[in-house]
MILO-261519 format. One line per 4 residues: number of its first residue (from 1); their letters; for each residue y, x, z of C-alpha. Coordinates in steps of 0.02 Angstrom, whole numbers. Layout:
! residues N
NUM> A> Y X Z; ...
END
This chain:
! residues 550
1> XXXX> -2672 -247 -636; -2490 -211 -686; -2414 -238 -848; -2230 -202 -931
5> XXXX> -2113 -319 -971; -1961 -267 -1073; -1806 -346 -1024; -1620 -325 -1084
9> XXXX> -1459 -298 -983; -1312 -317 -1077; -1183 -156 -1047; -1027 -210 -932
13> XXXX> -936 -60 -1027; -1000 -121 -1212; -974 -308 -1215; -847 -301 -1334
17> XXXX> -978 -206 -1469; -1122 -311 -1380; -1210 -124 -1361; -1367 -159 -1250
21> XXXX> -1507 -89 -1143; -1679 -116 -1142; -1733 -64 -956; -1937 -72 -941
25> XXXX> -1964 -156 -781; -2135 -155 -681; -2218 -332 -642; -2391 -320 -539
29> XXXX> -2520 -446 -519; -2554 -478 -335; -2726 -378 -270; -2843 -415 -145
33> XXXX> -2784 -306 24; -2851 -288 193; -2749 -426 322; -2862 -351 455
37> XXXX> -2722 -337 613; -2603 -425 523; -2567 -597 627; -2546 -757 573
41> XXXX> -2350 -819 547; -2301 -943 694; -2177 -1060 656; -2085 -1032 833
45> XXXX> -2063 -849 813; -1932 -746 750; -1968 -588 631; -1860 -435 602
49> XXXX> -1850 -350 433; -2038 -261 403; -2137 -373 490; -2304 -419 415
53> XXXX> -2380 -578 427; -2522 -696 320; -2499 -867 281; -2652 -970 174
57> XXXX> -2727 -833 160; -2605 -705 87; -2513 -561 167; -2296 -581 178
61> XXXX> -2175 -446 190; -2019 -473 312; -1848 -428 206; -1734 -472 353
65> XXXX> -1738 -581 515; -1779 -747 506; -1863 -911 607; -1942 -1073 551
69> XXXX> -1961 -1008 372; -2132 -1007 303; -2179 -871 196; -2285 -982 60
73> XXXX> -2125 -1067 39; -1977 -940 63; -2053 -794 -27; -1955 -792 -190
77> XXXX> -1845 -695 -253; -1675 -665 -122; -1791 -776 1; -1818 -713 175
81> XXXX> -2008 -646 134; -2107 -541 15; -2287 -550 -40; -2402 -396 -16
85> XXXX> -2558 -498 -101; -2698 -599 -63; -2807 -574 99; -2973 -498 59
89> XXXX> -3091 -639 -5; -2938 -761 -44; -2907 -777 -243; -2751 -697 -303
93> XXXX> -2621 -754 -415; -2484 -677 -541; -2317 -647 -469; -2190 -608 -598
97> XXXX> -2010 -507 -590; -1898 -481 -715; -1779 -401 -591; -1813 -247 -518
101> XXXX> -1776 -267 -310; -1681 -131 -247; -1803 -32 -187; -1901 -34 -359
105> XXXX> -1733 -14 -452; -1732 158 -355; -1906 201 -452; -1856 169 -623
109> XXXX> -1803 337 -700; -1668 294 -849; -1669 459 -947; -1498 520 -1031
113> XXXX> -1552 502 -1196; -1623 344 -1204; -1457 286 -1135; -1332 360 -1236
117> XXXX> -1423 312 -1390; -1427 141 -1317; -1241 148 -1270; -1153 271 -1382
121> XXXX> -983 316 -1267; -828 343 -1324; -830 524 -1212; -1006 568 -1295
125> XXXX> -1008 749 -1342; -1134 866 -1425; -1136 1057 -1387; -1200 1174 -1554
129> XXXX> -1263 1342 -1517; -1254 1313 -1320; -1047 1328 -1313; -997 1180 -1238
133> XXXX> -813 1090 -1314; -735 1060 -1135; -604 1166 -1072; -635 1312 -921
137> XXXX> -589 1206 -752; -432 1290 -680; -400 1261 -473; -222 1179 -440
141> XXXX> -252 1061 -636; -197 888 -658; -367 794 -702; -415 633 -724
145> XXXX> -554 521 -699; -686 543 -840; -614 733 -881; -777 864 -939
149> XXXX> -737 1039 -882; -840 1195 -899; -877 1304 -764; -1013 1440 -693
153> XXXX> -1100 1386 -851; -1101 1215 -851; -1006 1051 -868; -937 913 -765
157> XXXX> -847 768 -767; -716 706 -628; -752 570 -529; -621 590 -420
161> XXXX> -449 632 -497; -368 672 -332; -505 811 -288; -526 871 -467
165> XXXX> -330 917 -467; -352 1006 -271; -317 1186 -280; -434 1196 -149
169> XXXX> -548 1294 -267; -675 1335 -120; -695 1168 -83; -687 1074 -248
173> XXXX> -734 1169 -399; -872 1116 -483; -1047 1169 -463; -1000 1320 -331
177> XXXX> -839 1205 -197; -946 1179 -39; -877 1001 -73; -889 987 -275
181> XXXX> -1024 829 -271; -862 739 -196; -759 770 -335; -860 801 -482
185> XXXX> -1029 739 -585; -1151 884 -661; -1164 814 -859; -1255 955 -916
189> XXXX> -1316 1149 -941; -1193 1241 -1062; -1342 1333 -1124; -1419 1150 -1197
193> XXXX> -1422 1168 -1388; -1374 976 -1383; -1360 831 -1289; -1248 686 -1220
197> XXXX> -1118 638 -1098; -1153 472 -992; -1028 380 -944; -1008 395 -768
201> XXXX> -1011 182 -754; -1216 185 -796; -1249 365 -750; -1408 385 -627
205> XXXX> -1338 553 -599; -1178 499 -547; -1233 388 -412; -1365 503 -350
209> XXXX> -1231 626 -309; -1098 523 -242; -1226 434 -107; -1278 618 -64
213> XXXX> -1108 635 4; -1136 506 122; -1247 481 251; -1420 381 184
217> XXXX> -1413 195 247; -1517 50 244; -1685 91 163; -1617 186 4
221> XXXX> -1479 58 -35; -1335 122 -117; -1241 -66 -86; -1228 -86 113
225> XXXX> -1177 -206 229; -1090 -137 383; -1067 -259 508; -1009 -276 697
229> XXXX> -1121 -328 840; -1050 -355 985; -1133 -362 1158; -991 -506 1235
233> XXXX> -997 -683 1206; -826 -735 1096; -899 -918 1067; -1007 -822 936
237> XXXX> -1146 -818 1052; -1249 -642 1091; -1404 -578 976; -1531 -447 1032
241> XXXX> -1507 -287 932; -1690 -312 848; -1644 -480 798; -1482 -410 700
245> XXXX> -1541 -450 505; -1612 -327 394; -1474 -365 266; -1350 -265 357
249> XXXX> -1378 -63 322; -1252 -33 467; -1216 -112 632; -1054 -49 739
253> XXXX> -1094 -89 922; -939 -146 1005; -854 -86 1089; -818 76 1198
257> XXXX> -661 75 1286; -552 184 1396; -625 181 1567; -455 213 1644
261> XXXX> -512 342 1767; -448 487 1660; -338 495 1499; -451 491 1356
265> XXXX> -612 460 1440; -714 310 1355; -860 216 1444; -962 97 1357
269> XXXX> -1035 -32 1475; -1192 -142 1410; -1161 -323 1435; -1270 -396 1586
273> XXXX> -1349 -516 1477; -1469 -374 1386; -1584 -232 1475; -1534 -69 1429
277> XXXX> -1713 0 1406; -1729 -150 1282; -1561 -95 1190; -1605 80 1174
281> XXXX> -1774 39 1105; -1714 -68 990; -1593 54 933; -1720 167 882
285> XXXX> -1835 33 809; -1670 -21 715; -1669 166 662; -1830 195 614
289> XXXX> -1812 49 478; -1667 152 396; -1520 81 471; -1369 168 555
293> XXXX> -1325 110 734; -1131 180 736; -1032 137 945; -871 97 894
297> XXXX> -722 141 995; -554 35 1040; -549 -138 963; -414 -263 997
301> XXXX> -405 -227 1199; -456 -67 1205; -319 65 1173; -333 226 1155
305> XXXX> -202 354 1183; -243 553 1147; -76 626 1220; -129 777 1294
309> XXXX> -261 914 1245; -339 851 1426; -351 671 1351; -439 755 1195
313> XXXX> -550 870 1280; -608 717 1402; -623 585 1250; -733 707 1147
317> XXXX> -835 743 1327; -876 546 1375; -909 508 1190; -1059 660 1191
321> XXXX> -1125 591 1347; -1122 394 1267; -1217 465 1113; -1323 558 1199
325> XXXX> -1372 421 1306; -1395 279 1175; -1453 393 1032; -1309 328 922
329> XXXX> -1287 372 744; -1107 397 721; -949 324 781; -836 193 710
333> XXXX> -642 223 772; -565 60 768; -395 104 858; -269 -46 851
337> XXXX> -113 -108 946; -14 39 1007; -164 165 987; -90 257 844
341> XXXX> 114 288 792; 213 422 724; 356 490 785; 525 507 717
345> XXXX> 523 656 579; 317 660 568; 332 629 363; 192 737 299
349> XXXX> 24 660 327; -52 815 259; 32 904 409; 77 781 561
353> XXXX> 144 821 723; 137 674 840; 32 704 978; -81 582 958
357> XXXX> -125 589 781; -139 803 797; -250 756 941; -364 630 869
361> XXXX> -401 713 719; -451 876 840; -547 749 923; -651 694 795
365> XXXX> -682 865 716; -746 924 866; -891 781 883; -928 772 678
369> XXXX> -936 968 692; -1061 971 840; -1173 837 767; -1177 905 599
373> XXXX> -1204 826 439; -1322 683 467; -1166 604 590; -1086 453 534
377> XXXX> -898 438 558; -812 287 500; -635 186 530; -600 26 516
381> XXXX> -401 14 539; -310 -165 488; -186 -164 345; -41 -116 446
385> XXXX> -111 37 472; -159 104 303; -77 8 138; 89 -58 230
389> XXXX> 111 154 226; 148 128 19; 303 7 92; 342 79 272
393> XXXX> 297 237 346; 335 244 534; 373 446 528; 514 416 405
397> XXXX> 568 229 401; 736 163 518; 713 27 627; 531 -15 576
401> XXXX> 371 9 678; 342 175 689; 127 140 675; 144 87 471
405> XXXX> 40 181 400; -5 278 569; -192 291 502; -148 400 330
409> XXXX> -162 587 432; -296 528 535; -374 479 366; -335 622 251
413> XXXX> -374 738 377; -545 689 399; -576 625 208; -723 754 198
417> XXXX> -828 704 356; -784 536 310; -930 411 272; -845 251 232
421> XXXX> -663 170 267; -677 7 313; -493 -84 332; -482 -266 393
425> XXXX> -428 -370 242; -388 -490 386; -279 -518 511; -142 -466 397
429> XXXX> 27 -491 350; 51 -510 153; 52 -312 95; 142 -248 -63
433> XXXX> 11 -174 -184; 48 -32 -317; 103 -157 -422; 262 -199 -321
437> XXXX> 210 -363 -277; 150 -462 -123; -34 -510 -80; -105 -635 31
441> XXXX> -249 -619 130; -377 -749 114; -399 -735 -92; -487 -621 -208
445> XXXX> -321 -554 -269; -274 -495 -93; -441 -386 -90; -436 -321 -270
449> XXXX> -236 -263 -252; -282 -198 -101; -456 -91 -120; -370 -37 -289
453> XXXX> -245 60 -177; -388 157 -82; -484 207 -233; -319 278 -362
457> XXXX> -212 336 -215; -22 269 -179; 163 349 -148; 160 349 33
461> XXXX> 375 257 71; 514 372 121; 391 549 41; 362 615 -125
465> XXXX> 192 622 -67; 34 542 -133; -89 498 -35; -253 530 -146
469> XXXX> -372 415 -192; -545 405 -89; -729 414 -175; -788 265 -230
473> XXXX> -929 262 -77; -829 308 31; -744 116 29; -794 -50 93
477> XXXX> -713 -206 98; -695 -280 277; -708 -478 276; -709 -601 417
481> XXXX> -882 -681 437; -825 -860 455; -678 -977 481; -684 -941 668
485> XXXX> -679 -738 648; -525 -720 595; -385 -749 488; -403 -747 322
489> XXXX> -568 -794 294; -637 -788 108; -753 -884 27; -907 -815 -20
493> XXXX> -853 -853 -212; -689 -786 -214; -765 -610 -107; -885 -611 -256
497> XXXX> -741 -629 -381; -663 -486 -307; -806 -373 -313; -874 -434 -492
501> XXXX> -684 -378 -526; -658 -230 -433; -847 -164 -491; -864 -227 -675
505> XXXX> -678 -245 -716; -717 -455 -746; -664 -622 -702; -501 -531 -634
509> XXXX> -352 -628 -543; -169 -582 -564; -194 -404 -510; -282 -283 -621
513> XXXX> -362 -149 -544; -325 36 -620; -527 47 -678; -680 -32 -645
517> XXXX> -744 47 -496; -924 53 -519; -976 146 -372; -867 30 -251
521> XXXX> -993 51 -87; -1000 -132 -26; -927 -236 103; -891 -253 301
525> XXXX> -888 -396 425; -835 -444 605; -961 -486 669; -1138 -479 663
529> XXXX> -1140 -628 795; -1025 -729 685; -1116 -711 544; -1266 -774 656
533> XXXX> -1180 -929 721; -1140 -974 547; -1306 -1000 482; -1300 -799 421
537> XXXX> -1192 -852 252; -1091 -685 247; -1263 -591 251; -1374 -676 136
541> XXXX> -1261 -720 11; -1185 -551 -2; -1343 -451 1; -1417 -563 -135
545> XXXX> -1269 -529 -243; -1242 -336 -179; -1440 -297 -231; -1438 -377 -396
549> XX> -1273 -262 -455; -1332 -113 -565
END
């Protein structure tokens, strides 16, 4: 039996007018099933996400790895199981939600009009005789975020004011660019006698579309956890792949380096400590569960140095054969020390000419374009690479490191095969953020100032260039796992201030961030086998808070 219970959400956007919604949310009554095959839960064993198991009679529900924790006692809500119902013959009990989990939140359809009436917004429009009020979209305009436009008979708002403004028309414009859903939200049919405008913080539509420009992660989450395993033992100790926790949607294997038999060739060589028929099959059962398994490339001691079209063509070669081989996902380029730099002159990262930046970017086109779509490609640069480019920028600065702000071609080039950016918010000197002061790692301020710079775009030093802002999903926040990880460890509060900040536009620090970014993707962490050793804090904690966001 399943009955409705109405429960109210107050509007992040309408506090100050107290404007509410009244989501119906399903509740079910646990029913008799079948535990036939299902074993009984040991108290010695360890269980990856999706494992079934009965306990007293009832059936459980895995929701990520765990040991030692009973499922009569540990199936609540955020806890480690969930309950399926009560083994034929057993009697059943109520269980009761008031939350929606995130895979039921992905079931509940909000229609448009029984949200704007709930949430009149300040951009609501009606259309009379099927003409809608919004202006014709015009290639090569200055738009902002939130802007309706008409075009090929209907209307859109921008999402992205960088993209709206492109006068890329073939690419951008809405509803017939090859790459419109990146830049722009379908609102409605001009040819609609009436109806209303969302606003893009609540709309379903709006975060429908943006996810479809990303590759689909973790079970139907939109909020993911990307997080590094890696198959050497830092301290952290090692995990088995199929013991990684379900709360991460993403999990960069580290690392594949230059094998130093040819310029540009990579090798990635599986730690003695795990069988590689193991690893590969628990990549796939890792895939088959909805999660991405991405190799990542370079890492603190492995540099990697395209100079020549040779060095490309042989990179792009040995990373085929180690995807091949493994079945990976996607790759992860996380290129530090000298990897990346710009020479002297290079001071248009729309257009650069240093070797290897032009070659990289070749690099990487080549592999995204013969895997196709469903290939993940992701970065993960520090600091130094990306935001210290708003204070230094190594093509066009004297007597500074030429690799400031080394990543921004790399970057821009690739912005639409891009799945996520993931920059180390560790590690770090203290950067100057947009609003001309500095921040230091290790606070919520430091994360806010500097994801804020990713997701409105900043002056890149020494240009008149701007380097444009990056879709909401296309951003996570990269966090050390634990005290030992790295510097500039942040608490699990303060992360959370930062994102209740950076996502709601509350509970803000000194730095106030341009919007409230709504469709911010979620968060990153080195490593998977930190996380681990510390009792998995980073994970649980942060998925808890991640799935209960709207």
């Amino acid at each position: 039996m399943r009955k409705f219970i109405s429960t109210c959400f107050l509007s992040n956007s309408f506090l100050s007018t107290a404007a509410g919604i009244c989501l119906l949310v399903l509740s079910f009554e646990s029913h008799a099933i079948s535990c036939a095959g299902i074993s009984q839960w040991n108290s010695t064993a360890s269980y990856g996400g999706g494992s079934q198991v009965q306990e007293a009679g009832k059936a459980y529900k895995a929701n990520w790895w765990s040991q030692g924790k009973n499922p009569a006692n540990y199936s609540g809500q955020w806890q480690e199981w969930t309950l399926l119902g009560v083994c034929d013959g057993a009697s059943s009990s109520s269980i009761n939600s008031t939350v929606p989990s995130s895979s039921s939140r992905s079931s509940i359809v909000l229609s448009s009009s029984s949200l704007s009436s709930a949430r009149p917004s300040s951009s609501s429009s009606s259309a009379t005789g099927g003409n809608c009020a919004s202006p014709q979209y015009v290639a090569g305009t200055a738009y902002t975020v939130g802007q309706l436009v008409r075009n090929a008979g209907n209307e859109y708002r921008c999402t992205v004011a960088g993209w709206c403004s492109s006068s890329a028309d073939w690419a951008y414009a809405p509803g017939t660019g090859a790459h419109w859903k990146m830049a722009w939200e379908l609102v409605r049919s001009c040819a609609t006698a009436s109806s209303s405008v969302l606003p893009s913080s609540i709309s379903s539509s709006s975060r429908s579309s943006v996810s479809s420009a990303s590759s689909s992660v973790g079970s139907g989450r939109y909020r993911i956890i990307s997080g590094y395993w890696h198959n050497f033992n830092n301290g952290s100790g090692v995990i088995p792949l199929d013991q990684v926790s379900d709360a991460f949607d993403a999990i960069n294997v580290s690392f594949a380096e230059p094998t130093g038999r040819a310029p540009g060739e990579i090798g990635f060589v599986l730690d003695a400590a795990f069988d590689p028929v193991a690893f590969k099959a628990a990549i796939k059962a890792k895939q088959a569960a909805g999660k991405k398994i991405i190799i990542s490339i370079g890492g603190a001691n492995g540099q990697v140095q395209l100079s020549t079209a040779a060095a490309r063509a042989n990179f792009v070669n040995s990373m085929k054969a180690i995807i091949d081989e493994y079945g990976f996902d996607g790759l992860d380029v996380d290129f530090e020390g000298h990897s990346l730099f710009l020479n002297s002159g290079d001071n248009d990262f729309r257009n650069p000419t240093t070797p290897v930046i032009v070659n990289l970017i070749g690099a990487l086109k080549d592999l995204t374009s013969h895997y196709g779509d469903k290939f993940v490609l992701t970065m993960a640069p520090e600091t130094f690479f990306v935001q210290l480019g708003y204070s230094f920028y190594g093509g066009t600065c004297i007597s500074c490191d030429t690799r400031a702000g080394a990543y921004l071609p790399v970057i821009y080039a690739l912005r639409d095969q891009l799945d996520w950016l993931q920059v180390q918010n560790y590690n770090s000197g203290a950067i100057t953020g947009t609003d001309n002061k500095y921040h230091t790692m290790g606070g919520a301020d430091f994360h806010i100032a500097l994801i804020d710079m990713l997701l409105t775009g900043f002056k890149v030093a020494g240009t008149n260039l701007t380097f444009p802002a990056l879709r909401q999903d296309q951003v996570l926040i990269g966090l050390p796992a634990n005290v030992n990880a790295g510097g500039g460890f942040t608490s699990v509060a303060d992360v959370q201030t930062a994102m209740n900040c950076l996502i709601k536009a509350q509970g803000c620090t000194t730095y106030q961030p341009a919007q409230a970014w709504s469709n911010l993707r979620g968060l990153m962490t080195w490593s998977v086998n930190w996380d681990k050793f510390n009792n998995s804090e980073f994970s649980t904690r942060h998925r808890q808070y991640l799935d209960q966001l709207p």
